[in-house]
C-alpha positions in Angstrom: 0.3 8.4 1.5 1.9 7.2 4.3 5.4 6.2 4.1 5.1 2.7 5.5 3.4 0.3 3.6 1.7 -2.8 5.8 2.1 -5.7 3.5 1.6 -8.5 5.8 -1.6 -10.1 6.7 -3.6 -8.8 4.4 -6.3 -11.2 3.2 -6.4 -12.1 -1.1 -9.9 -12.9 -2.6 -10.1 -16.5 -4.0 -8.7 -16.3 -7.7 -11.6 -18.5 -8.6 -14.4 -16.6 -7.1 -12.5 -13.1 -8.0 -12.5 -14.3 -11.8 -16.2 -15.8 -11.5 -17.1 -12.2 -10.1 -15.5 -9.4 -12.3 -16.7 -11.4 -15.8 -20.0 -10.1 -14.3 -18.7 -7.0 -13.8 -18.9 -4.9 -16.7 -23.0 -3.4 -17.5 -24.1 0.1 -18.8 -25.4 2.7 -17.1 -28.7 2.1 -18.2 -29.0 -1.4 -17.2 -27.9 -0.5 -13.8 -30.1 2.0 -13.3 -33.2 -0.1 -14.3 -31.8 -2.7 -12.0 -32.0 -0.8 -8.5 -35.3 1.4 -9.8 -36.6 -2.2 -9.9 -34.7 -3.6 -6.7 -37.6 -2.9 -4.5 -40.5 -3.8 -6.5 -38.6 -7.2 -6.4 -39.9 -10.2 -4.1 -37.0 -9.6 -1.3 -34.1 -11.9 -1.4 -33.1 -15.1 -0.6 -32.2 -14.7 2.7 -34.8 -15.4 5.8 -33.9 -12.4 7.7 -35.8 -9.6 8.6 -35.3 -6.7 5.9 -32.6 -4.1 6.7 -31.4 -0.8 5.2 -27.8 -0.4 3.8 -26.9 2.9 2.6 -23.6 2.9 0.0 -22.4 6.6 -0.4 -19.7 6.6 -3.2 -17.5 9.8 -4.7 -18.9 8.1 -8.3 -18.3 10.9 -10.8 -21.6 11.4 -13.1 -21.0 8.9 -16.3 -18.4 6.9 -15.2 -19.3 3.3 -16.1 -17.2 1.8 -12.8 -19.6 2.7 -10.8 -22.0 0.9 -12.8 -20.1 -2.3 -11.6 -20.0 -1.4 -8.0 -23.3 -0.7 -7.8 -24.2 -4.7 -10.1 -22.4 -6.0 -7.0 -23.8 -4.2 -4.7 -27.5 -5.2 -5.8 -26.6 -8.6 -6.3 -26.0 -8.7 -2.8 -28.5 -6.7 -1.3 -30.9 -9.2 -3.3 -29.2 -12.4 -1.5 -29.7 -10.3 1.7 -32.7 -9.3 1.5 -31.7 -5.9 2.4 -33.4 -2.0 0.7 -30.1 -0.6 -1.1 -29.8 3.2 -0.7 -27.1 4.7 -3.0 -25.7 8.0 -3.6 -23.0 9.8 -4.9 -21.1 12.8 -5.6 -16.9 13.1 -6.8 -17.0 16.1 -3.8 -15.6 15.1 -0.3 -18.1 17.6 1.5 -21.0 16.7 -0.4 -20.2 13.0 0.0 -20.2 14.1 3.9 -23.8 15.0 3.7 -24.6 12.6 1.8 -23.2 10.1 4.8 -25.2 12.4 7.1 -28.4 11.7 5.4 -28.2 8.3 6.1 -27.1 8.3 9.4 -30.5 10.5 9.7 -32.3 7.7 8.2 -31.2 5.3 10.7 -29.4 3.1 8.2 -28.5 -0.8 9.3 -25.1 -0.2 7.9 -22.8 2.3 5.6 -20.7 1.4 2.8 -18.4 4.5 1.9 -15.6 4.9 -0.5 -12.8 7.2 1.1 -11.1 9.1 -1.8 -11.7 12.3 0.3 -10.7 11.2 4.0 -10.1 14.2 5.6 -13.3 15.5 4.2 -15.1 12.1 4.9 -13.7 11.7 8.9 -16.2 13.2 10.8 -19.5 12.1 9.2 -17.9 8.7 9.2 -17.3 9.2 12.7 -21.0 10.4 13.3 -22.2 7.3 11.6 -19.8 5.0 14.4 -20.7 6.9 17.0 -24.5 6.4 16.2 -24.0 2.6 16.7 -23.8 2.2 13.0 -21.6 -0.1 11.1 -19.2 1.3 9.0 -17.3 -0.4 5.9 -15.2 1.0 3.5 -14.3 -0.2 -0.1 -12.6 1.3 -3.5 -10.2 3.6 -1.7 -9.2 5.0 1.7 -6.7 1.9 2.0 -4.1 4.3 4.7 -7.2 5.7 6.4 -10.2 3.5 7.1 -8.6 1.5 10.3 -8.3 5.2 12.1 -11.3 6.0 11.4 -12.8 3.0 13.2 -14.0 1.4 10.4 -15.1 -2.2 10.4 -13.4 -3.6 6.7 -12.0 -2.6 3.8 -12.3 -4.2 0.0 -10.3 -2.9 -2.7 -6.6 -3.4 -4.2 -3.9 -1.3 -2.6 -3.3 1.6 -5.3 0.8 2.0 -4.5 1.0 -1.8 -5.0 -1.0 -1.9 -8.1 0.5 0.9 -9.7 4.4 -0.9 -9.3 3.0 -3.6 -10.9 1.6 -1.6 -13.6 5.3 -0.3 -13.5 7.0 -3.3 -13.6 4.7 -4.6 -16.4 6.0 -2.1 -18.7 9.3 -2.9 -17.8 9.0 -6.3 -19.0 7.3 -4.6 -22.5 10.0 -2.5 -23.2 9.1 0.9 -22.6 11.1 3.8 -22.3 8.6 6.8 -21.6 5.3 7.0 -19.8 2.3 9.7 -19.2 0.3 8.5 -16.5 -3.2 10.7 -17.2 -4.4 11.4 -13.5 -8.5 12.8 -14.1 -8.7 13.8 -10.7 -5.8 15.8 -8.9 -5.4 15.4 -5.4 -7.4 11.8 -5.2 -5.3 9.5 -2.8 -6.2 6.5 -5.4 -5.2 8.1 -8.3 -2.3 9.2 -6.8 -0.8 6.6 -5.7 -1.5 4.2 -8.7 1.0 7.2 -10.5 3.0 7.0 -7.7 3.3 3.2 -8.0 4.3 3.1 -11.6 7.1 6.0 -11.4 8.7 4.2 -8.5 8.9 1.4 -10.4 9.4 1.7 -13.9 12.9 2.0 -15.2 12.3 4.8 -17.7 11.0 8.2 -17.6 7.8 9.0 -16.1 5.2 11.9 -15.5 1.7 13.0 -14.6 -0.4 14.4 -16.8 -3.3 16.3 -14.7 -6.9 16.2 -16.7 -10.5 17.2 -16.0 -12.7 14.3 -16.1 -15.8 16.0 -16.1 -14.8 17.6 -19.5 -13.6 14.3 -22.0 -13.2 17.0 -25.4 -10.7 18.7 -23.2 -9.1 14.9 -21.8 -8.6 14.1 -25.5 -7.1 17.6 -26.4 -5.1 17.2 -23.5 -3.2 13.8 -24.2 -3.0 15.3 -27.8 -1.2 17.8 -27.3 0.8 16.3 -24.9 1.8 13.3 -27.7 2.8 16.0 -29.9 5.0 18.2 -27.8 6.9 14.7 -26.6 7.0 12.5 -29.5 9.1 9.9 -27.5 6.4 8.8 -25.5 5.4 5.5 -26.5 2.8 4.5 -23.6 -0.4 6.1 -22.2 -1.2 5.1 -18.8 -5.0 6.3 -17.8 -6.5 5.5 -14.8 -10.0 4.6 -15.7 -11.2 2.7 -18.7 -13.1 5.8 -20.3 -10.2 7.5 -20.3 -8.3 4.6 -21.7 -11.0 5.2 -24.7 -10.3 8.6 -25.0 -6.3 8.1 -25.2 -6.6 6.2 -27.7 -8.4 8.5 -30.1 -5.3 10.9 -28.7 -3.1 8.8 -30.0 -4.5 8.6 -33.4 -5.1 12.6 -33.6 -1.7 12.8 -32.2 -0.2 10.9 -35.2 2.0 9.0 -32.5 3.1 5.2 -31.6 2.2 5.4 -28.3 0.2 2.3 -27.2 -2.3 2.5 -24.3 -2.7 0.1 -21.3 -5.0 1.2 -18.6 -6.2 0.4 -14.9 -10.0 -0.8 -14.8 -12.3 -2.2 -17.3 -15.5 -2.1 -18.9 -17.0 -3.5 -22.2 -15.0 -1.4 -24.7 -12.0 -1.9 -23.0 -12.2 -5.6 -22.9 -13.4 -5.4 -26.6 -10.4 -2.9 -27.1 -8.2 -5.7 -25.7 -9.2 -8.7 -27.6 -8.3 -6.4 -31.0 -5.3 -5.7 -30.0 -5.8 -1.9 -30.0 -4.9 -1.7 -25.6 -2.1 -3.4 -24.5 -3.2 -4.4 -20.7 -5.6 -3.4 -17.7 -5.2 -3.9 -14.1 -8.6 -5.1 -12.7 -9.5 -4.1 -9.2 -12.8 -6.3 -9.6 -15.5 -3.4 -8.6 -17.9 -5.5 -8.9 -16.6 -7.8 -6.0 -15.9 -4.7 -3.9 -19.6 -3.6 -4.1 -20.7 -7.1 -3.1 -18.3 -8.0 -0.7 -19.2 -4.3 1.1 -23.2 -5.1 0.8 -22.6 -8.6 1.8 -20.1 -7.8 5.0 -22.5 -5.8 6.8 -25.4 -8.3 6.3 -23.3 -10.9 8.0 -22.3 -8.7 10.4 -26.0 -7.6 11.3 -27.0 -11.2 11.4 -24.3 -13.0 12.6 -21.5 -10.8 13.9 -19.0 -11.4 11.5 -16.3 -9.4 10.6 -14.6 -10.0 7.4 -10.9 -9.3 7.6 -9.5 -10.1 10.6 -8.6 -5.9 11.2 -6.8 -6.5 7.8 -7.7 -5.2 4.4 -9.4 -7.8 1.8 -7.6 -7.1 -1.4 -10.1 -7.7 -4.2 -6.9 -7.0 -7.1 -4.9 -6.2 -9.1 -5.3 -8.9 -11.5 -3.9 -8.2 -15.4 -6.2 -8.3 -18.3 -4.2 -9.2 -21.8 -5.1 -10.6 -25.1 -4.2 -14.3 -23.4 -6.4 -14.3 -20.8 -9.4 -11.8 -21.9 -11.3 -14.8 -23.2 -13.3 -15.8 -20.1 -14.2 -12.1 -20.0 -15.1 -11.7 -23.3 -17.5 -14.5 -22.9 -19.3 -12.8 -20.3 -19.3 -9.7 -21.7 -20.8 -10.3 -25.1 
């Protein structure tokens, strides 16, 4: 993470339209799935443009429902658009290379490509430029993407929404927090840790996991509870993991409360009884709209969202006050 942190200039989504956006956000894997396998059998989209192909390559770990709202957004668009959606994934910066490579090879209209792997992710990226291709990034890769010649960038800034994950529990009254990193080494993840310890008044600490393997996420946090009994907040990173901590805390025995980035349904349900104390919401679900949507506009009309500034889709809190209009949506 770079040292300097460019604050100014950079573009917030409409609260309105944010809000109207992520209470869409939260479907199951399932539904998702049905929804693009069905995508093309569709009758195009609304648009009058000619049909165009948009590849969106991800480092979407198998499972994780987030993704499922990325790729909701992403769909929605690519309906309005009238464009053929090709995703793929894979959590491994190399693979998620080939995977870039494959649809440079398929002579793509466009790229959307999240960049939790950079230096792994540069020179396919740069392939895909080079190749005349439009390139937009979204989710992460906030200190990289305008290096890399990339056209925009949706997503919160992690440092940013980690202090004010910080600064929230601050205002709770905590005194000791394990931030439970899944993924070691991810510059998101990082940084939302990184965030919170440089602003929260008490003591802090990482706590790496797998997240492939949730049995040994839940005997992590666990054990960790046990051997610290004065922690009294879990911070995870991801709502499944927010899940998992809390069936931590009760095999723990311990007080700690949980509060979480990222949502999906049984987090918001999770919220609304009380049982998680807050989420930050990055608003996937605009990010894989916004990316679909940029590079249709682009195609068509030579737009380029952003001004050479990120478009900061969050954070936004999520708390028993407010969860009501999600709830709603989410039923």
């Amino acid at each position: 993470m770079k040292a300097k942190r460019k604050l100014t200039g950079v573009i917030g989504v409409s609260a309105a339209v944010a809000l109207s956006l992520a209470a869409c956000s939260s479907s199951g894997g399932k539904a998702a799935e049905q929804s693009a396998q069905s995508q093309d059998a569709a009758a195009g989209g609304q648009a009058d443009t000619a049909r165009i192909k948009i590849a969106m390559v991800t480092h979407a770990v198998p499972g994780d429902t987030f993704w499922d709202q990325i790729r909701t957004g992403a769909m929605a668009a690519a309906k309005k658009d009238n464009v053929k959606l090709i995703y793929s994934a894979d959590p491994d910066g190399g693979k998620q290379a080939t995977l870039v490579q494959n649809a440079i090879d398929q002579h793509v209209d466009g790229i959307a490509v999240t960049l939790a792997h950079a230096d792994a992710m540069s020179g396919a990226v740069k392939d895909a430029v080079d190749a005349g291709i439009p390139v937009v990034a979204f989710n992460s890769g906030l200190e990289d993407w305008q290096d890399m010649g990339i056209m925009s960038y949706f997503g919160q800034d992690e440092f940013i929404a980690g202090q004010a994950f910080g600064k929230k529990l601050n205002e709770l009254g905590a005194k000791h927090v394990v931030c439970v990193n899944q993924e070691q080494g991810h510059v998101g993840l990082e940084a939302r840790c990184g965030g919170l310890k440089k602003e929260f008044k008490g003591k802090s600490e990482v706590l790496y996991v797998k997240s492939a393997d949730m049995p040994s996420v839940r005997q992590n946090i666990t054990a960790k509870l046990q051997s610290e009994s004065d922690i009294d907040y879990v911070a995870t990173l991801g709502a499944p993991f927010a899940m998992t901590a809390l069936q931590s805390v009760k095999d723990a025995d311990s007080n700690a409360k949980v509060a979480t980035f990222d949502l999906n349904d049984e987090v918001i349900k999770s919220i609304k009884d009380g049982d998680i104390t807050f989420a930050v919401d990055q608003q996937p679900y605009l990010q894989g709209y916004e990316a679909v949507d940029s590079l249709w506009l682009y195609k068509y009309n030579g737009a380029i969202i952003g001004g050479g500034q990120a478009v900061l889709t969050g954070p936004t809190f999520v708390t028993n006050d407010n969860i009501g209009d999600l709830a709603r949506f989410n039923k």
